[in-house]
C-alpha positions as CSV (number, residue, x, y, z in Angstrom):
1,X,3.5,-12.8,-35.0
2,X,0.9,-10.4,-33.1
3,X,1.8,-9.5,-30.1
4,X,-1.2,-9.3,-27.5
5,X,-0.5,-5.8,-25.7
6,X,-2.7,-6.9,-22.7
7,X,-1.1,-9.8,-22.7
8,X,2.6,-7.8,-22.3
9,X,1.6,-5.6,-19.9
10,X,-0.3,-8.8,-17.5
11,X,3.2,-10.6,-17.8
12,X,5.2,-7.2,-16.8
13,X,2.6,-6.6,-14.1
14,X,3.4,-10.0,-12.7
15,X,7.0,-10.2,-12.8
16,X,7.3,-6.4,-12.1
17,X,4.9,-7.5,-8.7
18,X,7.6,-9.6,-8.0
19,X,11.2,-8.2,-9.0
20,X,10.3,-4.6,-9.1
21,X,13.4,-3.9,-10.3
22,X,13.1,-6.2,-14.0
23,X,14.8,-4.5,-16.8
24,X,13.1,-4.0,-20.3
25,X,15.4,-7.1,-21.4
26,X,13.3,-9.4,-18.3
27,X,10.1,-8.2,-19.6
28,X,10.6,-9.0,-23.0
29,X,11.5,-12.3,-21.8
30,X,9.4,-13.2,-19.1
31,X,6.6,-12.2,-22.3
32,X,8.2,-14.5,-24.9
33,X,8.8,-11.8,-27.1
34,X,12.2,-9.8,-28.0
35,X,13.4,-6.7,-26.8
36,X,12.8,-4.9,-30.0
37,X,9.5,-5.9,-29.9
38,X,8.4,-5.0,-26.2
39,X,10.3,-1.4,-27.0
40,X,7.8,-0.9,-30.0
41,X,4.9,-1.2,-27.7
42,X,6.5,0.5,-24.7
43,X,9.3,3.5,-25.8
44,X,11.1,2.4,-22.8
45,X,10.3,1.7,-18.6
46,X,8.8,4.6,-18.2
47,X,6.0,3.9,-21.0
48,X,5.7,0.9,-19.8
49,X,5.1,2.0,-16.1
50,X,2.3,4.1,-17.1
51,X,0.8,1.5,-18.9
52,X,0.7,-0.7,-16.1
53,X,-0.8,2.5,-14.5
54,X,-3.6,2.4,-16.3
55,X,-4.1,-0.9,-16.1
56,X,-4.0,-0.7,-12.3
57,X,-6.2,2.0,-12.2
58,X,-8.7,-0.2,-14.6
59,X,-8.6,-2.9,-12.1
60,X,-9.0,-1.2,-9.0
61,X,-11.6,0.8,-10.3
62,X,-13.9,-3.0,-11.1
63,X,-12.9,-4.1,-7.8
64,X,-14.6,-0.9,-6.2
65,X,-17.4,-1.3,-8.4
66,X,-17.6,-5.0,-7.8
67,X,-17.5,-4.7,-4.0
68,X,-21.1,-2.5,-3.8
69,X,-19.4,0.0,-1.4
70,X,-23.0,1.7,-0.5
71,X,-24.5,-1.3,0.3
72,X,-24.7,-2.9,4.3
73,X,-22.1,-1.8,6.7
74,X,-19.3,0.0,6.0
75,X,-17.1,-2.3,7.4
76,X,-18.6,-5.2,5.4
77,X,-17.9,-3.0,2.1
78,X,-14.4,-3.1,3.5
79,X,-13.9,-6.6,3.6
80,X,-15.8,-6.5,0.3
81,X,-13.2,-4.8,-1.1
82,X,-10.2,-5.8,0.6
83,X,-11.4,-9.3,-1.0
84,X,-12.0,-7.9,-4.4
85,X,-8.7,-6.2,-4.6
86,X,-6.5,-9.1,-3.5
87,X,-5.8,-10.5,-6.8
88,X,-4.3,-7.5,-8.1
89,X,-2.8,-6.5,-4.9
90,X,0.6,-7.0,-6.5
91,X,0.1,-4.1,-9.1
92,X,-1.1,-1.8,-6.9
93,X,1.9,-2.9,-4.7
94,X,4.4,-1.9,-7.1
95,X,2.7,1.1,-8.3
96,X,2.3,3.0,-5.3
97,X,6.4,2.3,-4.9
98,X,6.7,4.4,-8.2
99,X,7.5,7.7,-7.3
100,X,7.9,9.5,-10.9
101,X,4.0,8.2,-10.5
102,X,3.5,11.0,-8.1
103,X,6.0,13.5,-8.9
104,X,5.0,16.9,-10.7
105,X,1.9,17.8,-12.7
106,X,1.2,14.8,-14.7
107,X,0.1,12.6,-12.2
108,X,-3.0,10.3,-13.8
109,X,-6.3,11.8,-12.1
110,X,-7.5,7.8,-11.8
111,X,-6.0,8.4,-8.4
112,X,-8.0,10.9,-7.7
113,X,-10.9,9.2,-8.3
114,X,-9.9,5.9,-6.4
115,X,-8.7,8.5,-3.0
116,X,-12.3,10.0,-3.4
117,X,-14.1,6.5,-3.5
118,X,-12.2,4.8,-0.9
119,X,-12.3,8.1,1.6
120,X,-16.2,8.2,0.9
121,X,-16.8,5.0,2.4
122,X,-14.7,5.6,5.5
123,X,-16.3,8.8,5.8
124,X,-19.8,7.2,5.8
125,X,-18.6,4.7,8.2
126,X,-18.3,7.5,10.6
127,X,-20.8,9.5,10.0
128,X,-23.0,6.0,10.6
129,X,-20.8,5.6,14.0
130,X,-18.9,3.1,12.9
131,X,-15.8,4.4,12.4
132,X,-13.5,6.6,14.3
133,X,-13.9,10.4,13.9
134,X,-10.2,11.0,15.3
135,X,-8.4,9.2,12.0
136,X,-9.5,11.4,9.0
137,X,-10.8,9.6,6.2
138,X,-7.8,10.2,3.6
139,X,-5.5,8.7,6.3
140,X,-7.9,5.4,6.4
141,X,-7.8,5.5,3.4
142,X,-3.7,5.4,2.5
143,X,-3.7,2.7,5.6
144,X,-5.9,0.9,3.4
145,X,-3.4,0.9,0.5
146,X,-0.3,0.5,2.3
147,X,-1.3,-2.5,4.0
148,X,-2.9,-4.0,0.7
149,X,0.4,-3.7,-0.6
150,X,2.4,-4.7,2.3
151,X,0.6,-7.7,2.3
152,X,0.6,-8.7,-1.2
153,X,4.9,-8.7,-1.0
154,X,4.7,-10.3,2.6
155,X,2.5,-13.6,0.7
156,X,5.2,-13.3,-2.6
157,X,8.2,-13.6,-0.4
158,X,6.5,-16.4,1.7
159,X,6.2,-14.8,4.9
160,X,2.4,-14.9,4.8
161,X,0.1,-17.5,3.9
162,X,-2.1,-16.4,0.6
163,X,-5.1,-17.6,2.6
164,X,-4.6,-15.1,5.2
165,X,-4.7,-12.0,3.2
166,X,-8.2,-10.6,3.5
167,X,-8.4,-11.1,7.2
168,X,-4.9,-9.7,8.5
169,X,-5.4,-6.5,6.3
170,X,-9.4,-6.4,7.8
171,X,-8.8,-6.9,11.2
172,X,-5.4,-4.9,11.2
173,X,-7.2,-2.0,9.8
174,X,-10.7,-2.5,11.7
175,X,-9.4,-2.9,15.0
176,X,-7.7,0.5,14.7
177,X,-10.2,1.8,13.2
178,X,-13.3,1.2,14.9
179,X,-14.5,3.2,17.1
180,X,-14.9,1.9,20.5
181,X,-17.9,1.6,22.4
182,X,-17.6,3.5,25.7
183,X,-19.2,1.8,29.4
């Protein structure tokens, strides 16, 4: 039987958005496959972390890219890509809870690159005036992330409806981060 490696590693993302604490053993099953088998693709949880890493990465990267953030408003890139990013809001939920992520020298410079994108388009939101020049764009930008992810485990667990996603994080982080127009 070939295994599908994509395949693995969309099933662990899933059920790893969910029960962030799965073992290897869950995986495997929630995959269909058998221990020994997901361990030969993945040494172990942390191989399998960074895989689902990079994966992450991969897909939040598209979503960027698919959202056109120099284009219009900044605020409408926003929404743009608060809405592009929703369906893999549960990945990037989990991963930014993994600290050995973040820890020492080896940390995946795909973040970098995200930080830079995402703090680029706040940054041109205020220098356009649309934006506050009080909250510095790095801190936007980790407000962004936090409340994609706090979102995506408030719809798992039921405490917010899926249909609301896009518009709780926008306006959340809008209305704190406009700037206000002064009479």
């Amino acid at each position: 039987m070939t295994v599908d490696r994509e395949q693995v590693l969309r099933t662990a993302a899933a059920l790893l958005s969910r029960k962030s604490t799965a073992t290897m053993d869950e995986v495997a099953k929630a995959a269909g496959i058998g221990r020994a088998t997901l361990h030969r693709h993945f040494a172990g949880r942390d191989a399998l972390v960074k895989a689902l890493e990079d994966l992450g990465i991969r897909e939040f990267e598209a979503a960027l890219d698919a959202a056109r953030l120099d284009e219009g408003a900044a605020s409408d890139a926003l929404r743009r890509l608060i809405a592009e990013t929703e369906p893999g809001a549960g990945l990037l939920a989990f991963l930014v809870t993994e600290n050995q992520l973040f820890e020492g020298e080896q940390v995946n410079e795909g973040w970098a690159r995200l930080d830079a994108r995402v703090s680029a388009l706040f940054r041109r939101g205020q220098e356009e005036g649309e934006f506050r020049i009080d909250l510095s764009p790095a801190w936007l930008t980790e407000a962004l992330y936090g409340l994609i992810g706090t979102c995506a485990w408030a719809v798992q667990d039921g405490r917010v409806a899926a249909k609301d996603f896009q518009y709780m994080i926008a306006e959340l982080l809008l209305g704190g981060a406009r700037r206000s127009v002064e009479k």
